[in-house]
Each structure stands twice: as structure tokens, then as C-alpha cells.
C-alpha positions in Angstrom: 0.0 0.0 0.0 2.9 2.5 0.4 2.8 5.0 -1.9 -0.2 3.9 -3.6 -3.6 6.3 -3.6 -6.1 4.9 -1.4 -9.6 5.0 -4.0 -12.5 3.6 -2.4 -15.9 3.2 -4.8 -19.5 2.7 -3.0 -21.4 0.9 -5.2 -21.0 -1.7 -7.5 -23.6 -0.8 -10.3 -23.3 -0.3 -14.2 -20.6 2.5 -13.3 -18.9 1.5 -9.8 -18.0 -2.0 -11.2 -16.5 -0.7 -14.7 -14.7 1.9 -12.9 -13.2 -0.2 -10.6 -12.1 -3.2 -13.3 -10.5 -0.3 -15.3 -8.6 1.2 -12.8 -7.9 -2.2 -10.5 -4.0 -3.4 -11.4 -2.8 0.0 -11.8 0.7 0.1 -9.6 -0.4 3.7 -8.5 -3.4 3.2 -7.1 -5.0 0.9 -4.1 -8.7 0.3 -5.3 -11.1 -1.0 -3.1 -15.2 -1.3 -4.2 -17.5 -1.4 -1.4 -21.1 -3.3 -2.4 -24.4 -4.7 0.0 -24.7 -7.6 -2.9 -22.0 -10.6 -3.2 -22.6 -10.6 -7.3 -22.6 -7.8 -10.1 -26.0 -8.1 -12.4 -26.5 -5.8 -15.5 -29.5 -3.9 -14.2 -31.4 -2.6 -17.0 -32.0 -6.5 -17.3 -33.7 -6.7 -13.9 -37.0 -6.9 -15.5 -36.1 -10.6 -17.0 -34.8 -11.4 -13.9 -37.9 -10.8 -12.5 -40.0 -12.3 -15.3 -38.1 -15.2 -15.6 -36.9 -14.6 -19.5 -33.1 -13.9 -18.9 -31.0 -15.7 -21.2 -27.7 -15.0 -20.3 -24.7 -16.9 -17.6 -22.7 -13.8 -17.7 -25.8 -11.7 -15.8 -24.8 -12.6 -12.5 -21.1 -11.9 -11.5 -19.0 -12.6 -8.5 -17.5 -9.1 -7.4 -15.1 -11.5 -5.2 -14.3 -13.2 -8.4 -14.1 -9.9 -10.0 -11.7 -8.4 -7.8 -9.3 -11.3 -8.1 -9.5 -10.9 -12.2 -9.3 -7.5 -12.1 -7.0 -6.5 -9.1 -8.6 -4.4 -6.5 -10.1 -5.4 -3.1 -14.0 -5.9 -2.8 -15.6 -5.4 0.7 -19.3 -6.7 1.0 -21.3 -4.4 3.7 -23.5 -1.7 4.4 -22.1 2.1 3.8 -24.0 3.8 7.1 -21.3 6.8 7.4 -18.5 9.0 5.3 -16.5 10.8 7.5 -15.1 13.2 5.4 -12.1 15.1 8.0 -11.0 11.6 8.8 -11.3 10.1 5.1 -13.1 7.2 6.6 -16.4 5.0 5.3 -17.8 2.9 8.2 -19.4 -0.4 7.1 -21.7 -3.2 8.9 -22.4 -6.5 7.6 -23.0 -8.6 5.6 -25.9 -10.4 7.6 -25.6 -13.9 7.9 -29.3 -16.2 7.5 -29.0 -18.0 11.1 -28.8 -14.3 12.5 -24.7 -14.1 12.8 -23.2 -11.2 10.4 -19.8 -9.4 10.0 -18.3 -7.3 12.4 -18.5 -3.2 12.1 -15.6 -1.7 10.2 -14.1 1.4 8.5 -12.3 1.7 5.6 -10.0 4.6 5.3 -9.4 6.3 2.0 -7.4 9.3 0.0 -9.7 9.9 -2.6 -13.5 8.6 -2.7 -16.0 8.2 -5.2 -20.2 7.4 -4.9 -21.9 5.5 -6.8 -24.4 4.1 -4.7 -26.9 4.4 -7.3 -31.0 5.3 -7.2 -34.1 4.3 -6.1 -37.7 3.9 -7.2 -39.7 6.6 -5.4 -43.5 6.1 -3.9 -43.9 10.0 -4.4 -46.0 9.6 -0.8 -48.1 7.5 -2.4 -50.5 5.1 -0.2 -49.9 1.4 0.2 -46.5 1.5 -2.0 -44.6 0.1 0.5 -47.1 -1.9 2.2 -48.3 -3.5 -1.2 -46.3 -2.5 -4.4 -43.1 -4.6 -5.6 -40.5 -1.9 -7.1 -37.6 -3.8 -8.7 -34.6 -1.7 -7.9 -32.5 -4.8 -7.1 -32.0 -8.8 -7.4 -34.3 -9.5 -4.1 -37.1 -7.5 -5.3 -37.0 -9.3 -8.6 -37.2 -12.2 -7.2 -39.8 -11.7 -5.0 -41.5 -10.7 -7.8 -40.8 -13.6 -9.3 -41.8 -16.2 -6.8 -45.8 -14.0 -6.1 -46.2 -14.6 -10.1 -45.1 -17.8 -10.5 -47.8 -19.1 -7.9 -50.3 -16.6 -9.5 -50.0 -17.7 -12.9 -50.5 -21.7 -11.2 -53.8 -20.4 -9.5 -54.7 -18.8 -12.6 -54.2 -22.0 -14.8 -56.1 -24.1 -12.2 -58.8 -21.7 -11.5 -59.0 -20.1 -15.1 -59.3 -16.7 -13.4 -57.0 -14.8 -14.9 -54.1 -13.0 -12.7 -54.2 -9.4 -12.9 -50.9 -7.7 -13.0 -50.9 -3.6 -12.8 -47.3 -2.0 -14.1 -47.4 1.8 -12.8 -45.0 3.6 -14.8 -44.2 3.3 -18.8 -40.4 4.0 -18.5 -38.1 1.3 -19.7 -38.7 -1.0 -16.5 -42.3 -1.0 -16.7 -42.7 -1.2 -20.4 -40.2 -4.0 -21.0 -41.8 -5.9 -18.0 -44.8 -6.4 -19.4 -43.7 -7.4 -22.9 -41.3 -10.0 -21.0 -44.6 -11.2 -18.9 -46.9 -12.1 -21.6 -43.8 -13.9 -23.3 -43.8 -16.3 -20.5 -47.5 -17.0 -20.0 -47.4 -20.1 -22.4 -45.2 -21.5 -20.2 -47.8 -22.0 -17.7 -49.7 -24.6 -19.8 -49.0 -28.4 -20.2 -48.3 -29.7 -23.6 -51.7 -30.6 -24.2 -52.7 -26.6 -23.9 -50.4 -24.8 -25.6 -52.8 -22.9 -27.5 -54.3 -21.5 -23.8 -54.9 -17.7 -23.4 -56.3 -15.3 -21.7 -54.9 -16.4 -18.0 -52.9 -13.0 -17.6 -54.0 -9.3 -18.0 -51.6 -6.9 -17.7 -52.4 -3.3 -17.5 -49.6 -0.4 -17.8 -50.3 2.9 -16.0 -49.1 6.4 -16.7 -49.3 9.2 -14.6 -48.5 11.1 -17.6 -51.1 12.2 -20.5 -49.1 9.8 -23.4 -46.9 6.9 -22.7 -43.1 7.1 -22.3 -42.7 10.2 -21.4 -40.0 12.4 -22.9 -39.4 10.1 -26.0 -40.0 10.6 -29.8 -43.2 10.5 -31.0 -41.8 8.1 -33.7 -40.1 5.5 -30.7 -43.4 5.8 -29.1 -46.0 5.2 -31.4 -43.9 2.1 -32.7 -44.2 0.9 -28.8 -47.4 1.4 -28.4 -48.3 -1.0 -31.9 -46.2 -3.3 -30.3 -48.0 -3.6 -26.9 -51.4 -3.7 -28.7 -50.3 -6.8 -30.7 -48.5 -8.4 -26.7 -52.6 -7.9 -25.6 -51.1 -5.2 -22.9 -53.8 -2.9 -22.0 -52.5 0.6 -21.0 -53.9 3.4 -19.5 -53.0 7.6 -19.4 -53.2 10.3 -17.0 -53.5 7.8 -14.1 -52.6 9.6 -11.1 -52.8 6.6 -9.1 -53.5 7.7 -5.4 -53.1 4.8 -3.6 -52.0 1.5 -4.2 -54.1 -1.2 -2.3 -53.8 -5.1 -1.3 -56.2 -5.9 -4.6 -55.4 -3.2 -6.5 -54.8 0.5 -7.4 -57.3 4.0 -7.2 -56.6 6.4 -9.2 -57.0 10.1 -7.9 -60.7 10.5 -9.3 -61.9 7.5 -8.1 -61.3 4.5 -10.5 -60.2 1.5 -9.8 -58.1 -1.2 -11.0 -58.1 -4.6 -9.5 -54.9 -6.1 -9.4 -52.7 -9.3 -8.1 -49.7 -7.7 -8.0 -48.9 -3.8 -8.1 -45.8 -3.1 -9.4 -44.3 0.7 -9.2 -41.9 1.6 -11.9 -42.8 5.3 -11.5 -39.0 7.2 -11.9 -35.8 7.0 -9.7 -34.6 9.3 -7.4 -31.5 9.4 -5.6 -30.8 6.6 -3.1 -32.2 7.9 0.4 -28.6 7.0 2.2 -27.0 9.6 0.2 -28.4 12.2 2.5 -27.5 10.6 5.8 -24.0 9.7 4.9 -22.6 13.0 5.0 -23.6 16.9 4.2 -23.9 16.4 0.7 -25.6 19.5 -1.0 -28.2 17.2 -2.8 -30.9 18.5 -5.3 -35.0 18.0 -5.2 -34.3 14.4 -6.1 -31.8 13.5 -3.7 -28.7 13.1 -5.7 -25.3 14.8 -4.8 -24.6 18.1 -6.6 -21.3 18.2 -8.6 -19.0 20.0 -11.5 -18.4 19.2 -14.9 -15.2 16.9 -13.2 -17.5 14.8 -11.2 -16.5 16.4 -8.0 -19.1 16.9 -5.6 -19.5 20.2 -4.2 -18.6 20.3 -0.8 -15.3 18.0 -1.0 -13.3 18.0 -4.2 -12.0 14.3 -2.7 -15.2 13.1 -3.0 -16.3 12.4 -6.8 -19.9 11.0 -7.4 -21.2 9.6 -10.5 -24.3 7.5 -12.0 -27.4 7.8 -10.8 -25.9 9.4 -7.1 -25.4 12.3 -8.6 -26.3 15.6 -9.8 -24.7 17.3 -13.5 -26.7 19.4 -15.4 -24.6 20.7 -18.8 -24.2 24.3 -19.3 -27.2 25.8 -21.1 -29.1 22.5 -20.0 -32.6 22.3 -18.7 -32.3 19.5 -16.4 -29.6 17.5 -14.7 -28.3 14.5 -16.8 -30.5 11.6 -17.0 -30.1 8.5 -14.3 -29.5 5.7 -17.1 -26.6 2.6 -17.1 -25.6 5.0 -20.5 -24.8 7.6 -18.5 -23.1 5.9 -15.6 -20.8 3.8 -18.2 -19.6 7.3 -19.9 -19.0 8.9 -16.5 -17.0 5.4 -15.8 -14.8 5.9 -18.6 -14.3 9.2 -17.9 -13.4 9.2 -14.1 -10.6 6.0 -15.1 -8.8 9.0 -16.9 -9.5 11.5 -15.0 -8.6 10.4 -11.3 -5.2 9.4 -12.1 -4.9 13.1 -13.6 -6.3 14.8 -10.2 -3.9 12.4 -8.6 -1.3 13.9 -10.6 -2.6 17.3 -10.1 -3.4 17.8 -13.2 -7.0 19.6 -14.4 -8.8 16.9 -16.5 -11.0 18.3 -19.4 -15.1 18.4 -18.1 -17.0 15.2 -18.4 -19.1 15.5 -22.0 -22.2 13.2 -22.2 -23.1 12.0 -25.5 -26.6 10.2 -26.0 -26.5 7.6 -27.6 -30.2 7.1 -27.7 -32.2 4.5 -25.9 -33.3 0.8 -27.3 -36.0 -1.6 -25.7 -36.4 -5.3 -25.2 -40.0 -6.1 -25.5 -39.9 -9.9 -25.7 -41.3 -11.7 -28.6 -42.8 -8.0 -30.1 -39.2 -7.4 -30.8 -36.4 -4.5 -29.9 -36.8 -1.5 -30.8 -35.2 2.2 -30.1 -33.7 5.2 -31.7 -29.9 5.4 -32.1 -28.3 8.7 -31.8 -25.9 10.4 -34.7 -24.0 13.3 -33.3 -26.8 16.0 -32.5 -29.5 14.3 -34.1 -31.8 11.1 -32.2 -34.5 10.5 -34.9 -33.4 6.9 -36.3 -35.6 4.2 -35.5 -34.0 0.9 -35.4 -36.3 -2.2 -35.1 -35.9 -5.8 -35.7 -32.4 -7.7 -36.1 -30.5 -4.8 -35.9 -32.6 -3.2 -32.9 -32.0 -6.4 -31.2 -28.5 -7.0 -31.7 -27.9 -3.1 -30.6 -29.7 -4.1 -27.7 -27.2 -6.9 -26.4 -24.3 -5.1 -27.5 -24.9 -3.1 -24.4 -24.6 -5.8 -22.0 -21.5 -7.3 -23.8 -19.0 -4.4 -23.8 -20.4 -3.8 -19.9 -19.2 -7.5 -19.8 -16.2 -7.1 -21.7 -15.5 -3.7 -19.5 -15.6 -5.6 -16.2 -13.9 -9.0 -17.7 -11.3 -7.5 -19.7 -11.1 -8.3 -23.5 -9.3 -11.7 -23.5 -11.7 -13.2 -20.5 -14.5 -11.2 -21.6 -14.2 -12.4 -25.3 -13.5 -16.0 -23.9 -16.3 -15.8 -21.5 -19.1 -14.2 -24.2 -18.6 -16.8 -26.5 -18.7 -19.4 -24.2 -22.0 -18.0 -23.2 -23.7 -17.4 -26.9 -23.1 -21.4 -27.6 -24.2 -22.3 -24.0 -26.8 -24.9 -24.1 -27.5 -24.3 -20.4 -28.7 -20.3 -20.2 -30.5 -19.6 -17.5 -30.8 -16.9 -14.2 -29.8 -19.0 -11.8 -26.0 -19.8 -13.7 -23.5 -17.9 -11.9 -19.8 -17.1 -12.6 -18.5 -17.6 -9.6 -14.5 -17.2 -8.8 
């Protein structure tokens, strides 16, 4: 450790993870990444985990395994303080099943960076937490999971149908319930293949069109496509409490429902404020400069969806997306070592690369982003491959490009794909 930088990284998301396998192995620099979870999962992929679809061994990965690859230090706990005059994060846990768990510690740092990621929020809403599933990590996807897959068994025995409510057309809630209805023959023998009609799905929006903030082109084209998946969806649903059967929307209406599951946005994780005295904006993520740096501790860099960056001349901060996060990844592996140095590093530029969805058997489709301009649609083979590309330079980020290579081809011939397939070191 002498004479190496201390870098500690909280989080282990999209961004945390690729930060730390690019900068792990350098001879100047100590790297340590602090996550709750003992595996990595790509999560804008949480939605198959949760429906049951994903198709891929490389979608669960071992950080231990990854820190031995990749040469930095992983420490599974809690983050519950950042002491910021003592450049110390205070951990607690893991939690062992029989009750047991790891002792309290501190890890002491020279430079820190946050990535501890977002959260769905309930916007007060009643009966979110009591009776909504939000799928903002593996155990909530599998909770999920397990509530559907002895729905969908009542459903095929009863031949009532089980009522599942999505509120929230974003990415998560859209792609859910494409991912759903792919799954629903699955629930029938041999003998009843041809069985329907044992699963409505209903996606609300608060908003007045689905999808808010994309192209009227992306949307209408998703909107054909969840007609043809037999997906009802609904507009301008202000949904003012979420029950045990079911949701009411602010004027009344009612929507009977199995399971309620609340996609509605992210905000920033709720820890952020009690860490430390963050300047954080109306949506809870840490304020910082064009360099990352958050705003009361240039030591401190945050990134992903912790943080806070709106561009000069921009509207609204930059958007909380695994996109994003990667870009700001790549950037902070260049632009530590520079600080380190005491050098100034150019300010972080985010280029959108436009968005691209997974709806099951309807397809992918999206809109893929040429220098200034985001209007071409991309559907079918090419929409589809796009889509996976994304996952497979994450992968080949965190694995490095002989493993990763090795490792992804391994996986594309695989006859034995499946959620439960780790990669365990």
C-alpha cells in the first residue's frame, strides 16, 4: 500500500463496477469497491430477472471473483457513514441467515468516489410500500418472481385470470410487461399450448401519453407493439393509492390487481443524505462539476445515478441511465489518475446515444443517436442486436477483453442459459 492512492468506490452498479475493473491493477493506485450484494447483475435487465426470460450466464457476477481478475479489493457491507475530516467510510455486515453477520468496520481512503446508485420513489403514495413490488435490485425481482409464478399456477387451475398492474411506462415497466406475456405459455401443459387469456396486464401512466419524454416516432412504434402483446395501457392515471387488490386512481377509478408493481421514476438513493452533508438536489442526488467532483469535497467524486450534473445551457440535470453511468466510468478511469497527478482533466461531456428496448417476442426497438441528431428508428435484427451489444461491452469492461471475449462466446453457444448460472471465482 505505500505510496499507492487509497480509491474507495461505494457501489457496485453499471458504473462502480466498470470503474473499478478499469482502474484495478494500476501500480499507482489501491482500489477498493464497497457493495451490499456478493454478485454484479447488469440492471437494465432486472426486468427478465424478475420475469423469468433472462437468457444470459454472464448476468450474475461474482464481485469476489471480479476483484481477483481484475486487481482491486472488494468489501461486501453496508455504507452507514463517510467521515469526510477523517477520510473514513464505516461499514456493517453482511448479515448472515442464522442471525450471525460481519463485524462493524471502517475503511480509510485518500480519494472517494459514490456511486451508490437510485431508487424507485413512492412520491408519498398510499400502500407503495405496504403492497407494491419496485424492482430496484436482485431481491425484489425475485420476490416478484416467486408472487407470479404461484399466481400464474392459481390462474391456470382456477382459469381466473391474474391481474398484474405495471405503474410507470419508463423502460422497467414497459419491457416488464412485454417479458410477462412472453412467459405465460409457459404455464400450460403440452396438451394446452394454444391456452390464453390467464394473464391481464395493465400499464399505467401518470403522464397524458406513454413514455414520457421520447419521440413521437419510438413511441408510437411501442405502443403497436404492446397492442399486438394484448397489454392494456392506461394515461393520465394519477394513481392515489395502491391497495392489497389493486390501485385508485385520484378520481376514483379503480383497478383490480394481483400484484402492483411501481416503476414510477428514480430518485437518488435515500442514504445519500444521511452519509454525510452532501448538497443534494429535489431528487436527492449529490450536486457536482463538470469533473465529477461533488460540491462540498473535491476528494469526493460521485457519479451514475448518485449524482447531480446538469450541462451548461441544459434544462435538467443529466439523465439517471446505465448509459450515463458507463460514460462517466470511462471518464473518471482518466480523469482520477490526472487529479492524482494534479493535473486539471478536461469536463465530463455526455453523449446520448439514444435508448433501445427489449419487448420480448414483439421485438427490440429504439432510436440510435448520430452526433446531434436522435430521430433513427432501429427495429428488428438490428434493434435487437444493438440491444445486447450493451450488456456485452459492460461485460467485456468488467472482464477485460481476453476473459470477456472468452467468456461471451462461451456463453452465446451455452446450451444451459439460465438466471440461476452464476460465474463464480
Amino acid at each position: 500500500m505505500a505510496g499507492r492512492t487509497r480509491l474507495t468506490i461505494l457501489g457496485g452498479g453499471a458504473g462502480g463496477a466498470e470503474l473499478a475493473a478499469r482502474l484495478g491493477g494500476r501500480p499507482d493506485l489501491a482500489v477498493t469497491l464497497v457493495d451490499r450484494q456478493p454478485s454484479h447483475l447488469w440492471k437494465p435487465r432486472l426486468h427478465e430477472f424478475a420475469a423469468g426470460t433472462i437468457d444470459s450466464t454472464l448476468s450474475d457476477l461474482s464481485y469476489y471473483m471480479l476483484a481477483r481478475m481484475r486487481g482491486f479489493d472488494f468489501e461486501q457491507g453496508d455504507v452507514v457513514a463517510i467521515d469526510r475530516a477523517e477520510k473514513r467510510v464505516g461499514l456493517t455486515g453482511p448479515a448472515a441467515p442464522d442471525g450471525g453477520g460481519a463485524a462493524p468496520r471502517r475503511l480509510s481512503y485518500d480519494r472517494l468516489v459514490v456511486a451508490l446508485g437510485g431508487v424507485t420513489p413512492d412520491f408519498g403514495t398510499t400502500g407503495v410500500a405496504e403492497h407494491a413490488i419496485r424492482l430496484d435490485e436482485r431481491a425484489d425481482a425475485d420476490r416478484f418472481r416467486a408472487r407470479f409464478v404461484a399466481l400464474m399456477i392459481s390462474a391456470r387451475e382456477t382459469g381466473r385470470a391474474a391481474r398484474v398492474v405495471i405503474v410507470g411506462s419508463g423502460a422497467t415497466g414497459t419491457e416488464l410487461a412485454a417479458h410477462l406475456r412472453q412467459v405465460e405459455s409457459g404455464f400450460f401443459g403440452a396438451k394446452h399450448r394454444g391456452g390464453r387469456d390467464i394473464l391481464q396486464i395493465l400499464l399505467a401512466e401518470a403522464a397524458p401519453q406513454l413514455m414520457p419524454g421520447a419521440d413521437d416516432t419510438l413511441r408510437s412504434n411501442v405502443e403497436e407493439r404492446l397492442a399486438a402483446l394484448r397489454i392494456d395501457t392506461l394515461t393520465g392515471a394519477k394513481v392515489a393509492a395502491v391497495e392489497a387488490d389493486g390501485i385508485v386512481n385520484a378520481d376514483g377509478t379503480r383497478h383490480p390487481a394481483d400484484i402492483v408493481v411501481w416503476a414510477a421514476g428514480l430518485v437518488g438513493n435515500p442514504r445519500l443524505c444521511e452519509l454525510a452533508d452532501f448538497d443534494v438536489d429535489g431528487k436527492g442526488r449529490i450536486r457536482v462539476d463538470d469533473r465529477l467532483r461533488s460540491s462540498v469535497d473535491p476528494a469526493v467524486q460521485v457519479f451514475g445515478d448518485a449524482a447531480s450534473l446538469t450541462p451548461e445551457g441544459a434544462g435538467a440535470p443529466l439523465p439517471p441511465t446505465a448509459q450515463c453511468a458507463s460514460q462517466q466510468a470511462e471518464y473518471l478511469a482518466t480523469a482520477i489518475p490526472a487529479l492524482i497527478r494534479g493535473d486539471e482533466p478536461e469536463p465530463f461531456v455526455y453523449g446520448d446515444r439514444g435508448r433501445l428496448l427489449s419487448l420480448a417476442r414483439a421485438g427490440s426497438v429504439g432510436q440510435i443517436g448520430f452526433g446531434r441528431r436522435h430521430d433513427i428508428l432501429v427495429k428488428g435484427e438490428f434493434a435487437n442486436a444493438a440491444y445486447k451489444s450493451l450488456q456485452r461491452r459492460h461485460q467485456w469492461t468488467l472482464l477485460g477483453p481476453l476473459r470477456g471475449g472468452v467468456a461471451i462466446f462461451a456463453d452465446l453457444i451455452s446450451p444451459a442459459k439460465g438466471a440461476q448460472l452464476k460465474l463464480h471465482g
